[in-house]
C-alpha positions as CSV (number, residue, x, y, z in Angstrom):
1,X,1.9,-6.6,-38.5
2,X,4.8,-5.5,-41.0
3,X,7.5,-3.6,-39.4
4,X,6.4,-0.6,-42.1
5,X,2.9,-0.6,-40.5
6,X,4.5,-0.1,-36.7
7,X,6.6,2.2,-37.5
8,X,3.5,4.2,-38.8
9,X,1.3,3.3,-35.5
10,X,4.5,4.1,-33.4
11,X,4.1,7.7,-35.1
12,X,0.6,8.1,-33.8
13,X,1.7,7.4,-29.4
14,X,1.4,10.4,-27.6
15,X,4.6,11.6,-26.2
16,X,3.6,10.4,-23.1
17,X,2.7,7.0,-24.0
18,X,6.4,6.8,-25.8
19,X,7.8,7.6,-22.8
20,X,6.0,6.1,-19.5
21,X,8.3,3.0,-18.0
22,X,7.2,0.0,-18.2
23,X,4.5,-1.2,-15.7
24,X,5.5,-3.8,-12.6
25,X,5.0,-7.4,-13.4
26,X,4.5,-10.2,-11.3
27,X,7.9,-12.0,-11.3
28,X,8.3,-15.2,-13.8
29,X,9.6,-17.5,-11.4
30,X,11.2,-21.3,-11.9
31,X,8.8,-24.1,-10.9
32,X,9.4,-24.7,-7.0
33,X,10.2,-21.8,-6.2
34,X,9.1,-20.4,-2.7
35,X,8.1,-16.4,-3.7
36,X,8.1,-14.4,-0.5
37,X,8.1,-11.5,-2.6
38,X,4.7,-10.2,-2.7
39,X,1.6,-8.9,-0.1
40,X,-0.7,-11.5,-1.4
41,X,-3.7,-12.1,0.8
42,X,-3.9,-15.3,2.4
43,X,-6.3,-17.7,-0.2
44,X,-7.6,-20.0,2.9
45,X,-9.0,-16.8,4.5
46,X,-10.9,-15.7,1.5
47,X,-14.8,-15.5,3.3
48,X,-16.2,-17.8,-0.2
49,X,-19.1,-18.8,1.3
50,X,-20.6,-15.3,2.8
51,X,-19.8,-13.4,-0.4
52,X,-22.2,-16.2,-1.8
53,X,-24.6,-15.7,0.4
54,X,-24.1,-11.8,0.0
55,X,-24.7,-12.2,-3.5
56,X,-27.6,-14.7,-3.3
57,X,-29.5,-12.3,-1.2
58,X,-28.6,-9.2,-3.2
59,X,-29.7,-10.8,-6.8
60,X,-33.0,-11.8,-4.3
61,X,-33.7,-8.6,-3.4
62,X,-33.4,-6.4,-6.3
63,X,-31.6,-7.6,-9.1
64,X,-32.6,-4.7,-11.7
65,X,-31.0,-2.3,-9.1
66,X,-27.6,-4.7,-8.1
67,X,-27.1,-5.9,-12.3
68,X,-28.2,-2.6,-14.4
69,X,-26.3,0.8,-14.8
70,X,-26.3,2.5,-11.6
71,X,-24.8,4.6,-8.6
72,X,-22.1,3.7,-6.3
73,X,-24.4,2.1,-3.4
74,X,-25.1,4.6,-0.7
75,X,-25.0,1.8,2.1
76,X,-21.6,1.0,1.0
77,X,-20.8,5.2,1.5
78,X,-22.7,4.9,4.8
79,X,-20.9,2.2,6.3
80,X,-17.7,3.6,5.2
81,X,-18.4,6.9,6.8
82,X,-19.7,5.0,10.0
83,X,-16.6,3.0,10.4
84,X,-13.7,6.5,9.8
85,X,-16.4,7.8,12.4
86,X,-15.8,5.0,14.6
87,X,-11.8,5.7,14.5
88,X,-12.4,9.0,15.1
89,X,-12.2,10.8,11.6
90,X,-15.4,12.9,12.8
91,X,-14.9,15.2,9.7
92,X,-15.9,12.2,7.3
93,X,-19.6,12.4,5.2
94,X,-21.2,11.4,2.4
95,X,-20.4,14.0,0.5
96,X,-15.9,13.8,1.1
97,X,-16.2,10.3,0.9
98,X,-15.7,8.2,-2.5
99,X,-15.6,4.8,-3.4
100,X,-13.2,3.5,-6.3
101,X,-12.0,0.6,-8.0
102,X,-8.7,-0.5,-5.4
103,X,-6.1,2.2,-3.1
104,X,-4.1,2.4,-6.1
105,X,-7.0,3.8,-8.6
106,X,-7.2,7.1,-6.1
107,X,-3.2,7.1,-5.8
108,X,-3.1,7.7,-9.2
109,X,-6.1,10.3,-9.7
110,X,-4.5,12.4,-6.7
111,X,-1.5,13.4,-8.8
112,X,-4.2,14.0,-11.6
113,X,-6.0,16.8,-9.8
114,X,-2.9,18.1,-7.4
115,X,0.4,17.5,-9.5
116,X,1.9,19.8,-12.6
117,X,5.2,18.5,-14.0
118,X,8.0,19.7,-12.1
119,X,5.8,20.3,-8.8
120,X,7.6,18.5,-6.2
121,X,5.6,15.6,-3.9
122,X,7.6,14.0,-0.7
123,X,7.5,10.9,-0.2
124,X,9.1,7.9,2.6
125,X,12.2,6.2,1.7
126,X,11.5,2.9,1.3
127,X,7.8,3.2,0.4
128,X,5.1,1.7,-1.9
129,X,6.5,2.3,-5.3
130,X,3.4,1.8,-7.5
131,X,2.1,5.1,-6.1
132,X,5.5,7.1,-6.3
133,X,5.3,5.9,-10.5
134,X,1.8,7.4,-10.4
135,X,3.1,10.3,-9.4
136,X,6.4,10.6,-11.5
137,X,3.8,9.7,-14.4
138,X,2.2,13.3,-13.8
139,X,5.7,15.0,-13.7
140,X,6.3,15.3,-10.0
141,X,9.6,15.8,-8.2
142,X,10.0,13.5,-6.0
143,X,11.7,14.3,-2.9
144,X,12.8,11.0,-0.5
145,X,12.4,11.5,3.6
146,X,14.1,8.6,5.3
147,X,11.9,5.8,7.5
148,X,13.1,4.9,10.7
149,X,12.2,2.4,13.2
150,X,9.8,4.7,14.5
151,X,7.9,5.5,10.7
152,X,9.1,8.9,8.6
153,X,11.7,10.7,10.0
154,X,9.7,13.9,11.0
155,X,13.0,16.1,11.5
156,X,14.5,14.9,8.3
157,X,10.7,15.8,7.3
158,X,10.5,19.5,9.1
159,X,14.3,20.1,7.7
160,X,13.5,19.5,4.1
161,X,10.1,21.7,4.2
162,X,11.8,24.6,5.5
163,X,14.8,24.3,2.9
164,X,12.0,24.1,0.4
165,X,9.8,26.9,1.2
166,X,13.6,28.7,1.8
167,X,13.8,28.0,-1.8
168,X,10.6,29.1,-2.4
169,X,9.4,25.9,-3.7
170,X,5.9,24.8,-2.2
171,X,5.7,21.2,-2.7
172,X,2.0,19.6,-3.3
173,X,1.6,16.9,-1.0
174,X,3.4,14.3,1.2
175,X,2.6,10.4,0.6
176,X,3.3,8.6,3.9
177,X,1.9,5.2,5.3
178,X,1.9,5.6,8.8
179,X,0.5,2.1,10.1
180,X,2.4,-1.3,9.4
181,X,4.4,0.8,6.8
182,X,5.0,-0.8,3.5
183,X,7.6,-2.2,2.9
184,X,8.9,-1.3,6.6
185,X,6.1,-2.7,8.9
186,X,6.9,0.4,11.0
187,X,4.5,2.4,13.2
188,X,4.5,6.0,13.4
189,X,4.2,7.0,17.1
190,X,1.2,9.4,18.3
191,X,3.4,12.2,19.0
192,X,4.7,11.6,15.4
193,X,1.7,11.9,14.0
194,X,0.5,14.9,15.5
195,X,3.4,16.8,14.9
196,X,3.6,15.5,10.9
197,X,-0.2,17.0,10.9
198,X,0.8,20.2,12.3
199,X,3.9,20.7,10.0
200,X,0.9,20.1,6.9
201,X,-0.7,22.8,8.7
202,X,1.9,24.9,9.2
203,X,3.3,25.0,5.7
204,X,0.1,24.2,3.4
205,X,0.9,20.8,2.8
206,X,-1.6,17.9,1.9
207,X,-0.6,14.7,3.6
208,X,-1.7,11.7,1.3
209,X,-2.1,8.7,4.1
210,X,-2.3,5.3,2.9
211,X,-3.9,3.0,5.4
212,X,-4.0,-0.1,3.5
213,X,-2.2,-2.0,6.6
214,X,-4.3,-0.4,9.3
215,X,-6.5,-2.9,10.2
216,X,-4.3,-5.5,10.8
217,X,-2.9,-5.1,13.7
218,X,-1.6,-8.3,15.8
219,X,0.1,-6.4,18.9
220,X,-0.1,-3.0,20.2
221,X,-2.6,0.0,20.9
222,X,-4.8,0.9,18.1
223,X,-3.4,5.0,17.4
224,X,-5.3,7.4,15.6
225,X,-5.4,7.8,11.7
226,X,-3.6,11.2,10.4
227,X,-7.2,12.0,9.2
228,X,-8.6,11.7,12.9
229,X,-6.0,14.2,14.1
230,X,-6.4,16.7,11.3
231,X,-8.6,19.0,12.5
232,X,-8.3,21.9,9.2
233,X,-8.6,19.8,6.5
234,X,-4.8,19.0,5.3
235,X,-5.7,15.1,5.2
236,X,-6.5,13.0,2.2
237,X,-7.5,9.6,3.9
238,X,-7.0,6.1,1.7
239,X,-8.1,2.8,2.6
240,X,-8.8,-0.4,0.9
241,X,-10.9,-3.8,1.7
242,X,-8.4,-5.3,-0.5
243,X,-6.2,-6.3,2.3
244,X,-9.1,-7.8,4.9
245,X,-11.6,-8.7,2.3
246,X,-10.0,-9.7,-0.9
247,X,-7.9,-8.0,-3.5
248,X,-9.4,-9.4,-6.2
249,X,-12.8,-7.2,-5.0
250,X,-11.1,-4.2,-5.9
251,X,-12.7,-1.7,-3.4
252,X,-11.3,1.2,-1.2
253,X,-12.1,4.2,-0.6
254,X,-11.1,7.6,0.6
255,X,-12.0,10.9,2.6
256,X,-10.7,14.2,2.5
257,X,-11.4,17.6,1.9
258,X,-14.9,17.9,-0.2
259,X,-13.3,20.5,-2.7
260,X,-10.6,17.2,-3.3
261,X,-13.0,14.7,-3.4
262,X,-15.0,16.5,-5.9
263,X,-12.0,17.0,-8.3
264,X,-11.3,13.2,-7.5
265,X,-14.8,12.2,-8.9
266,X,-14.5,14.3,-11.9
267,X,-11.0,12.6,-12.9
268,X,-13.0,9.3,-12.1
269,X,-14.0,9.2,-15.2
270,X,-15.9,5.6,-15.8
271,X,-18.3,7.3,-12.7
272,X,-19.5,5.1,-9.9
273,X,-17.9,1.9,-8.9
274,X,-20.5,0.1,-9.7
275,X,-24.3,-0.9,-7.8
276,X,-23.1,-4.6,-7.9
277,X,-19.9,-4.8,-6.0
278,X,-20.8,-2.0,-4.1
279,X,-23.5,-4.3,-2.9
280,X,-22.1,-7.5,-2.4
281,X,-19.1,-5.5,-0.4
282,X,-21.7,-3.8,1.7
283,X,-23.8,-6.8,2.4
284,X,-20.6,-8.9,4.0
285,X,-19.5,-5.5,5.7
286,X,-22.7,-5.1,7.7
287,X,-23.9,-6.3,11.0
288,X,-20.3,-7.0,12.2
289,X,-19.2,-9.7,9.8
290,X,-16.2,-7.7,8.7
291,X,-14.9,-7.2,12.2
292,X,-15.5,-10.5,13.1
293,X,-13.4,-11.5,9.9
294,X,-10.7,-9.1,10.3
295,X,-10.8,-10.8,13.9
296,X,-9.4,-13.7,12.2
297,X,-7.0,-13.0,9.7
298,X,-5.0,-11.2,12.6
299,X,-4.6,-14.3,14.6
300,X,-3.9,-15.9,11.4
301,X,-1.0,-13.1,10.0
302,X,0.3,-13.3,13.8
303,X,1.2,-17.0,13.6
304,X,2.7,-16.6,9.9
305,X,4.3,-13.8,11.2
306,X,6.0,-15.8,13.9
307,X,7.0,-18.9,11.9
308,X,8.9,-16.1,9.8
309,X,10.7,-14.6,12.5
310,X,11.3,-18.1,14.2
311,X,13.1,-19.5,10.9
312,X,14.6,-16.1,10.1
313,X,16.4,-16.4,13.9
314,X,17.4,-20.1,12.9
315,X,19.1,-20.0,9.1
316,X,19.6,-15.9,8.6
317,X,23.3,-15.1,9.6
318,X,23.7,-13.4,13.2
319,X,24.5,-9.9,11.6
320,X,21.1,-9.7,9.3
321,X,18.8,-6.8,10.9
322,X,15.1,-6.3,11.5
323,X,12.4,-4.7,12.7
324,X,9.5,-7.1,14.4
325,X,6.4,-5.5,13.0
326,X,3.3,-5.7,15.0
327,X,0.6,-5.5,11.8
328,X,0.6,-6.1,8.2
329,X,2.4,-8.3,5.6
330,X,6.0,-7.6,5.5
331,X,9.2,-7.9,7.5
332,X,11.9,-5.9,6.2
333,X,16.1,-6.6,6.6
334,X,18.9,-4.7,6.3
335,X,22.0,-6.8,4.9
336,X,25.1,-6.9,5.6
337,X,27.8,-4.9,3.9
338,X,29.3,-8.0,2.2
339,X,25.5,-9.4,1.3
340,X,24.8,-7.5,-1.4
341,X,21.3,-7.7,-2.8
342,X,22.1,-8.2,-5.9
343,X,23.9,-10.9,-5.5
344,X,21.9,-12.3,-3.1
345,X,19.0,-12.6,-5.9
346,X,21.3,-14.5,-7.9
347,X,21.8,-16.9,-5.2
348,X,18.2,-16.9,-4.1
349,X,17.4,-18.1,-7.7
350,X,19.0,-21.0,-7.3
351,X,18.0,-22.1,-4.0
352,X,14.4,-21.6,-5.4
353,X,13.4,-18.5,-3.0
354,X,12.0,-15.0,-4.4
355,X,12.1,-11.8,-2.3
356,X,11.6,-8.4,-2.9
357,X,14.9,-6.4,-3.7
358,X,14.8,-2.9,-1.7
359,X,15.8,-0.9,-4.3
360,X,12.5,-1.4,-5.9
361,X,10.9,0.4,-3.1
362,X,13.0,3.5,-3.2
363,X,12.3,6.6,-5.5
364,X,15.7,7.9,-5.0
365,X,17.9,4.4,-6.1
366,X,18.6,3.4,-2.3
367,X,17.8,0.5,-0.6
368,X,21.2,-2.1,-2.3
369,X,21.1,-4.0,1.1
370,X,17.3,-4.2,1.8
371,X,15.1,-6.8,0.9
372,X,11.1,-7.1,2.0
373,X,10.0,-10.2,2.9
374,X,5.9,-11.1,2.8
375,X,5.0,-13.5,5.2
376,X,1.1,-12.7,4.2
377,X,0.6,-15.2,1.3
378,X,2.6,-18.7,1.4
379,X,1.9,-21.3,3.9
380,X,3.4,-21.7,7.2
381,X,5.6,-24.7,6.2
382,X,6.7,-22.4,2.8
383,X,7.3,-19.6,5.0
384,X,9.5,-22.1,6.9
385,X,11.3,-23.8,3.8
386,X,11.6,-20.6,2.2
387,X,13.7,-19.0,4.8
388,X,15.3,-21.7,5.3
389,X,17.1,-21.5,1.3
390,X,17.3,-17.7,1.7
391,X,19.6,-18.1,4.7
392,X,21.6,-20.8,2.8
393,X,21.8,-18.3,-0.4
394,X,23.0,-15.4,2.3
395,X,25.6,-17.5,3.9
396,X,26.6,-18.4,-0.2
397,X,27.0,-14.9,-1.0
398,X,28.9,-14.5,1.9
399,X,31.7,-17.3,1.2
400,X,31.9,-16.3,-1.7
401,X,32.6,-12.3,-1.0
């Protein structure tokens, strides 16, 4: 294309499209390098052979209704419902509950239905930043509540919503991920979460709680989802079977109140999520296969999660901190002052290791002495290795200071 012809096809972007940030990319790294930089699902637990056999018997059974134009399937809405009902989200039915294409499709209609430019949304500081772009993309404000070791920090929370209603500013929602936090691994305590529910009550705030993390769980009490303790309807409830099915599926869902999931539906505007996948999904799901499967990949994520913590105890210098998680993919560090992330990248490249940076989980440009670290995807001996050259690369950065 001559340059005269894009100049003329740069004239016809929408503002918008001029002006959106580019979109996250998976990271181009050098052959041999050991990546412990993103949540990728384990490839040796993908269940190959029952989503065959799901499909097999689904194509058997009715193929015009699995292949053709069609609904979301209801048994996949049934079995959705039965399972938040199971947990204790007694307000969830057919008709709040909606199917869509992966967590992060409904993280970024939310903003569509709730957000005007300049509205303000709160989010956790460090959080997952694919949803805070979705909602700078409608024009939020976003306003950064610090995680501790303990989840959100609910009086940094209580503080900043009565300065903002002081202010008379009424922000929309607030986006919080209270189980296995990413990129944390926290775990918001039960009389967190009760009290984070009543200040949404108190001041008219929606909570947005992502539960991508909540079924893996390796250690602890199961607590109640924000959804089962909300009791007047100030919950929107995500979840995905990315995480303990496979992301490449692309199926979650979510619950909340009907007036929001009907607005959701309408923004959704391709319509169902197909009869096929819907399906195949449901047909794995049923009959206990999925517990039975989630059964494994904890005792699976447990020993990778070890072997992490093991090495990271052997090659990380003594003054490196972290939280143990006991769920999810991630464990997250705090550097030292004179291991600067930045510089610790650098060094990291050449001793062939990738991590997450923590500043690219922070809306607010925090987060220069925080890495994430995914223990989820790479083998245990990679996990091992790959420590191994990221506590070589620290203590580099270190002689060098």
């Amino acid at each position: 294309m001559t340059s005269s012809a894009i100049q003329s096809l740069d004239a016809l972007f929408s503002t918008r499209a001029k002006t959106v940030p580019e979109s996250g990319s998976w990271g181009d790294e050098a052959e041999g390098t050991i990546s412990l930089a993103y949540g990728f699902a384990d490839p040796q637990h993908f269940p190959v052979k029952q989503l065959v056999d799901a499909t097999a018997e689904i194509l058997a059974e009715d193929v015009n209704g699995a292949l053709n134009y069609g609904p979301t399937y209801p048994g996949l809405i049934k079995l959705v419902v039965d399972r938040l009902q199971s947990r204790g989200v007694t307000s969830a039915t057919a008709a709040n509950t909606m199917i869509s294409y992966g967590s992060s499709q409904i993280l970024a209609l939310v903003p569509q239905i709730l957000v005007d430019p300049g509205d303000v949304v709160i989010v956790e500081g460090p959080c997952f930043i694919g949803a805070v772009r979705s909602f700078q993309e409608a024009g939020a404000k976003i306003e950064t509540v610090p995680v501790r070791a303990d989840g959100m920090d609910i009086d940094a929370l209580a503080t900043m919503l009565a300065d903002l209603k002081a202010r008379n500013i009424h922000p929309k929602f607030i986006y919080t991920t209270p189980t296995y936090q990413n990129p944390t691994g926290t775990m918001m305590p039960l009389a967190n979460r009760k009290r984070l529910v009543a200040l949404a009550e108190q001041y008219g705030v929606l909570i947005l709680e992502d539960d991508a993390y909540g079924d893996l769980r390796f250690e602890g009490e199961r607590l109640p989802q924000l959804a089962a303790l909300d009791t007047k309807g100030w919950v929107i409830h995500v979840a995905t079977f990315s995480k303990i099915l496979a992301p490449g599926v692309r199926m979650a869902y979510c619950t909340g109140p009907e007036a929001v999931i009907k607005r959701l539906n309408k923004f959704k505007v391709e319509g169902s999520s197909g009869p096929f996948l819907t399906r195949m999904v449901e047909r794995f799901a049923a009959d206990g296969k999925l517990d039975a499967h989630i059964g494994e990949l904890n005792k699976t994520y447990l020993r990778k999660r070890n072997v992490m913590l093991a090495a990271m105890k052997q090659s990380f210098p003594s003054d490196v901190q972290y939280e143990v998680p006991m769920g999810g993919f991630f464990i997250y560090c705090t550097l030292p002052a004179d291991i600067p992330t930045a510089k610790l990248a650098a060094k990291a490249r050449e001793h062939k290791v990738a991590f997450l940076p923590g500043a690219g989980c922070y809306a607010n440009g925090q987060g220069q002495h925080e890495i994430r670290l995914a223990f989820s995807y790479q083998n245990d001996a990679n996990i091992a290795e790959g420590i191994t050259r990221l506590g070589a690369a620290m203590k580099a950065v270190r002689a060098e200071a």
